[in-house]
Structure formats: C-alpha cells, structure tokens
C-alpha positions in Angstrom: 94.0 128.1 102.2 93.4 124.4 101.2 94.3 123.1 104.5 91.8 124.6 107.2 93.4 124.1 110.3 90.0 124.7 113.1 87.8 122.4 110.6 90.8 119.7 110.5 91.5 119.8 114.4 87.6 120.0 114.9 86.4 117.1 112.9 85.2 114.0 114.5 87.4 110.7 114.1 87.0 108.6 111.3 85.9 105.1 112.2 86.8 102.3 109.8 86.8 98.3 110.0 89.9 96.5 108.4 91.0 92.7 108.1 93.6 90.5 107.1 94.7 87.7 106.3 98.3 84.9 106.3 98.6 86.1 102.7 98.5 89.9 103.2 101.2 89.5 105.7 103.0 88.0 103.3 102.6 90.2 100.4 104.2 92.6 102.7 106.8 90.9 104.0 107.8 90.2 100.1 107.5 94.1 99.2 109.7 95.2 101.6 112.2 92.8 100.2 111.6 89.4 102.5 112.1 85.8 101.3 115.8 86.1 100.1 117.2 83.3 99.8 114.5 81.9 99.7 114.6 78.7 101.8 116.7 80.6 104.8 115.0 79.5 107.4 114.8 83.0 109.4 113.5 84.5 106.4 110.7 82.1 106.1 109.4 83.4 108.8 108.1 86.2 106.8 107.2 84.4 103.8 105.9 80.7 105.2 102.3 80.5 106.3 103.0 77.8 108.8 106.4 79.6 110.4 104.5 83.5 109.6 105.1 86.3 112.6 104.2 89.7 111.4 106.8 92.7 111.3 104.7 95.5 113.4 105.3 98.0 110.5 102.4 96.1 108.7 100.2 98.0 110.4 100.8 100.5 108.6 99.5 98.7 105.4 97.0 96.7 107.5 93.6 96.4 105.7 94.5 97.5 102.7 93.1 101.0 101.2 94.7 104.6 101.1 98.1 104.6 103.6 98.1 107.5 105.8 99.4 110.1 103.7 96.6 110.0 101.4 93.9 109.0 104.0 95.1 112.7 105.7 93.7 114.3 102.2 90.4 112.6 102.7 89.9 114.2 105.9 87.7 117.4 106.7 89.4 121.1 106.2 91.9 119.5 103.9 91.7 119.7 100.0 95.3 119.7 98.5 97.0 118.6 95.4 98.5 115.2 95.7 102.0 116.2 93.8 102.3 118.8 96.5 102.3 116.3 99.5 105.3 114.4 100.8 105.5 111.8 103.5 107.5 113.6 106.6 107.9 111.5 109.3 106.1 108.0 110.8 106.1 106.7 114.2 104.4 103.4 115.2 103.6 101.9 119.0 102.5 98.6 119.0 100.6 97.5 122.4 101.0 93.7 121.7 102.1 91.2 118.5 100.2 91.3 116.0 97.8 88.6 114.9 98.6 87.1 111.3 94.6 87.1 110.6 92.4 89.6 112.1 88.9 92.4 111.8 89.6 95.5 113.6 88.6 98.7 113.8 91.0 101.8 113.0 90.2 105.0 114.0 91.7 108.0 112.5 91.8 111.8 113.2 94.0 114.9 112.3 95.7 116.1 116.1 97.5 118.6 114.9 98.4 121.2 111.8 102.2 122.8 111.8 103.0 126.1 110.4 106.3 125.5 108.8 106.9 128.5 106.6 106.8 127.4 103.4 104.4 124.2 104.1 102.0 122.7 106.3 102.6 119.5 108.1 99.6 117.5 109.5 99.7 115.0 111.7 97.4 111.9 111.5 97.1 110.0 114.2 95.3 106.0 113.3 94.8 103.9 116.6 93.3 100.4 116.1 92.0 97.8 118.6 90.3 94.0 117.5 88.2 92.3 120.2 91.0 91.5 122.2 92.1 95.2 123.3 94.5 97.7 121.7 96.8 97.0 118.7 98.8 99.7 118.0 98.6 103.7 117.8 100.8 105.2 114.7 101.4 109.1 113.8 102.2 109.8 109.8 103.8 113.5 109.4 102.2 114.9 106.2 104.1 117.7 104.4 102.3 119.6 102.2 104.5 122.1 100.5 103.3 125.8 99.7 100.8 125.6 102.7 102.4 127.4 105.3 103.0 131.1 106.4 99.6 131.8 108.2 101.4 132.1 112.0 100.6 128.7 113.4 102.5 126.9 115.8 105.4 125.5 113.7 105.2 122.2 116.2 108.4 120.5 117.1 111.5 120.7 115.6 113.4 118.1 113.0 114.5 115.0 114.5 117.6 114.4 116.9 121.2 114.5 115.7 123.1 111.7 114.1 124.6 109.6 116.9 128.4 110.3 117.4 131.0 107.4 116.7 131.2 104.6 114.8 128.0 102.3 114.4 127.6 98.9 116.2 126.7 97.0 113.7 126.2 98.3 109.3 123.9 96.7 106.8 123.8 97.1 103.2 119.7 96.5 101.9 119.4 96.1 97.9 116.3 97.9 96.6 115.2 96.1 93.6 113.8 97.6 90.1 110.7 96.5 90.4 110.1 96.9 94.2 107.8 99.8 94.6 105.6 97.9 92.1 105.3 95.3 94.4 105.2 97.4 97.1 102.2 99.6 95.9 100.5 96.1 95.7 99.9 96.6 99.5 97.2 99.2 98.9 99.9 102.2 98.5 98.9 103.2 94.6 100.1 106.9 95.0 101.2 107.3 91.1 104.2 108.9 92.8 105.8 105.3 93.4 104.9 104.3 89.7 104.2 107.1 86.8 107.2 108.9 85.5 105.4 111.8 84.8 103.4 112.4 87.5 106.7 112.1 89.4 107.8 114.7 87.4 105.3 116.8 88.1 105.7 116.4 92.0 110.0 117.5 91.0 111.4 113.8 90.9 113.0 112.8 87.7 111.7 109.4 88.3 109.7 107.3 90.5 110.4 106.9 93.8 109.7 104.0 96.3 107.4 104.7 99.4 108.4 106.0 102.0 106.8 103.5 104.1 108.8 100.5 101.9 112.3 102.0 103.3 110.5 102.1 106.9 109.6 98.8 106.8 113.2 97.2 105.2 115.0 99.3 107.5 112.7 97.6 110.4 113.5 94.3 109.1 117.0 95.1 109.1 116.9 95.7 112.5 115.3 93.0 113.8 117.2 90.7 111.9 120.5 92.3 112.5 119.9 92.5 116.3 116.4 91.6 117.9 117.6 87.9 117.0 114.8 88.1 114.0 112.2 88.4 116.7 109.5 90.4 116.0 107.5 90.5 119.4 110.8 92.5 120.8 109.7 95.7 118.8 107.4 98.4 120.9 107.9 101.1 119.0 109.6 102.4 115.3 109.7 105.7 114.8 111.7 107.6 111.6 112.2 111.2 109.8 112.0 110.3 106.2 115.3 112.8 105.4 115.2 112.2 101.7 114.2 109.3 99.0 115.0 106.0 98.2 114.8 105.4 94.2 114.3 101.7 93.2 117.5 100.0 92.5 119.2 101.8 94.8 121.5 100.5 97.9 120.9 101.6 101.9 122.9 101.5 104.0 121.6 101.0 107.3 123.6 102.2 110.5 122.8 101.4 113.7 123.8 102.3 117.8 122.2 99.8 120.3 121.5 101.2 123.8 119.6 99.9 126.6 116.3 99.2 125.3 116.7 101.2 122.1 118.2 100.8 118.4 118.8 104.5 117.3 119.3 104.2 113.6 120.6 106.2 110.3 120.0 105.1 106.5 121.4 106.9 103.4 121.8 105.6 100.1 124.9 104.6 98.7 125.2 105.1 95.5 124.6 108.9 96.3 127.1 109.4 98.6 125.1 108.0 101.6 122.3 111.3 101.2 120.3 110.5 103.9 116.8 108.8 103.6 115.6 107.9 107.2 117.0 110.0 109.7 116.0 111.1 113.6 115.2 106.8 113.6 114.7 104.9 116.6 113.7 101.4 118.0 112.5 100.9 121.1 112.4 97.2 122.4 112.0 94.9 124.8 115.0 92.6 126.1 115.3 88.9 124.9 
C-alpha cells in the first residue's frame, strides 16, 4: 500500500531551520480573522507591531512552507494522493511564549500509523527549540482515506464526549468570503482551501477553509473570551476537526471552563450547528 508503515515509523527525523518575523505574526493573526474593529485596543494586540504577542497556534504556521498535513506526505514510506488526505485532529504544547521574531530549528518525524478500517491515520509529531531551549511540541492527525484494512493497531479512539449542560460562556465567529485566501497566505496552499475543482475531486462542492484557520479563530476566541486576551496563559490546544468550515460561514463557539482547562465545542450555524471542532480542549495557566 502507499503508506508503508515499518519505513514511516523507521525513518530518521527530519531536521529543518525556520524564522520569522513581526509581520508573519501578523499575517496570521489577520487570517484567522484578527484586527476587527480595527483600532480595538485588545485586538491590536495581534495586528500592531509595537503592542504584537503571538497566539501559540502560530506555530503551527511558523516558518512558512508545507503545514503538517502535507509535510506528513513528504516523509519516507508515504506516497498518497493529496485529494485523499484530510486533516484529523491537532494538538499543540507550548513550553514558553513565543518570540514575535525568531530562527529555530523544527524537527519532524512520523510516531505512529493507525489502522482505521477504511483509512490510515498518521501522526506527525514537529518539536522545535531556538537557542533559548524548547518552544513547543505539536501532533497533526493525518487521515488518509482508502488506506486502511491491513490489521494495525487502530490507535486511540475519537475524542471525548460533548460536555453535559449548558455552556459558560457562547461566541458567534464570522468566517469571511475571502478568508481561506488569506489564510493560505501563511504557507498553507493545499488547492483544497482554494480550487473548486480540485475540491470537487477530494467530494466537497466547494472550497473549504483550513482546518488549522478554524483552530486558530477558535483559539482566539478563547483567549479573548476568557484568558483576559492573554496569550502567555495558553499551555496547550488540542482539537478533533469533526467536520468543515466553508468560507462565509458562522461558528459558533461553546465553551465549559474548569480548573485549569477550557473544554470547548464549535459547529457551524448556518448548518444546524454540524460540528467542526470537537473532543477540544484548553489547558492554561491561572491569571
């Protein structure tokens, strides 16, 4: 099959260097829908170079080049078709704040290969470190569909239940139009997010917005909503992507603060609330 599983597990880690800079940052921070209004002061601290903190999910765009999904295809033992693979599932530990200008190196290897029936999933795991020490470890779940049957260990299973009650606190997020054409700006230029018919081919009747955009707005929300917009609170953001966001589209964020965690549920409203990010959890330091 396409995805062998002993040469994947068995290859040696892939060692690249990455930098950024103030205006990366901000070209994120604008893609996942930052800077409106425009002269609120707590959202100029995503958008101002002299207020700028960096949201942690930025390191999952950090450096530019291929995100995770497609850096997974580039790795030894797997050769797929890009229209088969789907973006299952991201988690993200950050060991400090991030810098808002740094070189670092990322290394990034395949740690493990799920049999799930009718598809594989692989997990790439990217830690990356600057001169300073550790910056943050993250795990993208890659689901290739029509790869699966051969016996392997089907790994764990889908994420954890919706929480029971009502939410604390509800958040509505507009997606705009044009936003995964911003968005792909960031390095992410899967034709998924942008060509009609290669969505088509892949079984979307349009375009669809990354994945890793809906992580990062849902992240914002969070912070915003109750980490008092401060970023340095976030350790750790991990989500199930349930289902897709199309540009234009509403979500509705839902969230149940605990001690020292945000668990958190996002559908989209104009479909009835379908879920998109699901299994979703914050973990954070107290203020």
């Amino acid at each position: 099959m396409p995805v062998d599983t002993e040469r994947a597990l068995a290859a040696a880690p892939r060692t690249t260097e990455i930098s950024w800079t103030p205006e990366d940052v901000q070209l994120y921070h604008l893609g996942i829908g930052a800077g409106v209004p425009a002269t609120d002061p707590r959202e100029l601290r995503y958008t101002l170079e002299s207020r700028l903190h960096v949201l942690p999910s930025f390191a999952t765009v950090a450096g530019g080049g291929p995100p995770g999904v497609i850096a997974a295809l580039s790795m030894p033992g797997v050769d797929v078709d890009l229209a088969r693979v789907l973006h299952g599932g991201q988690s993200l530990r950050v060991h400090r704040p991030l810098p808002v200008r740094a070189a670092a190196t990322r290394t990034d290897r395949i740690t493990a290969v799920h049999d799930k029936g009718k598809a594989a999933v692989l997990v790439l795991r990217s830690d990356a470190a600057d001169t300073d020490g550790p910056l943050w470890t993250a795990e993208a779940q890659v689901y290739v569909r029509g790869e699966g049957g051969w016996g392997g260990d089907r790994g764990p299973s889908a994420g954890a239940p919706e929480e029971p009650g009502a939410p604390d606190r509800t958040v509505e997020r507009p997606v705009r139009e044009d936003q995964a054409l911003l968005y792909r700006l960031t390095g992410d230029l899967n034709p998924l997010h942008a060509d009609p018919e290669f969505a088509r081919r892949a079984g979307f009747d349009r375009p669809v917005l990354h994945g890793l955009c809906t992580y990062g707005m849902t992240l914002k929300a969070v912070v915003d909503t109750l980490l008092d917009g401060d970023v340095t609170r976030v350790r750790s953001w991990t989500a199930r992507f349930a289902g897709v966001t199309y540009p234009g589209e509403t979500l509705r964020i839902r969230m149940w603060r605990g001690d020292g965690a945000v668990r958190v549920a996002v559908g989209a409203v104009e479909r009835g609330d379908v879920p998109v990010l699901a299994g979703a959890t914050v973990e954070f330091t107290q203020g």
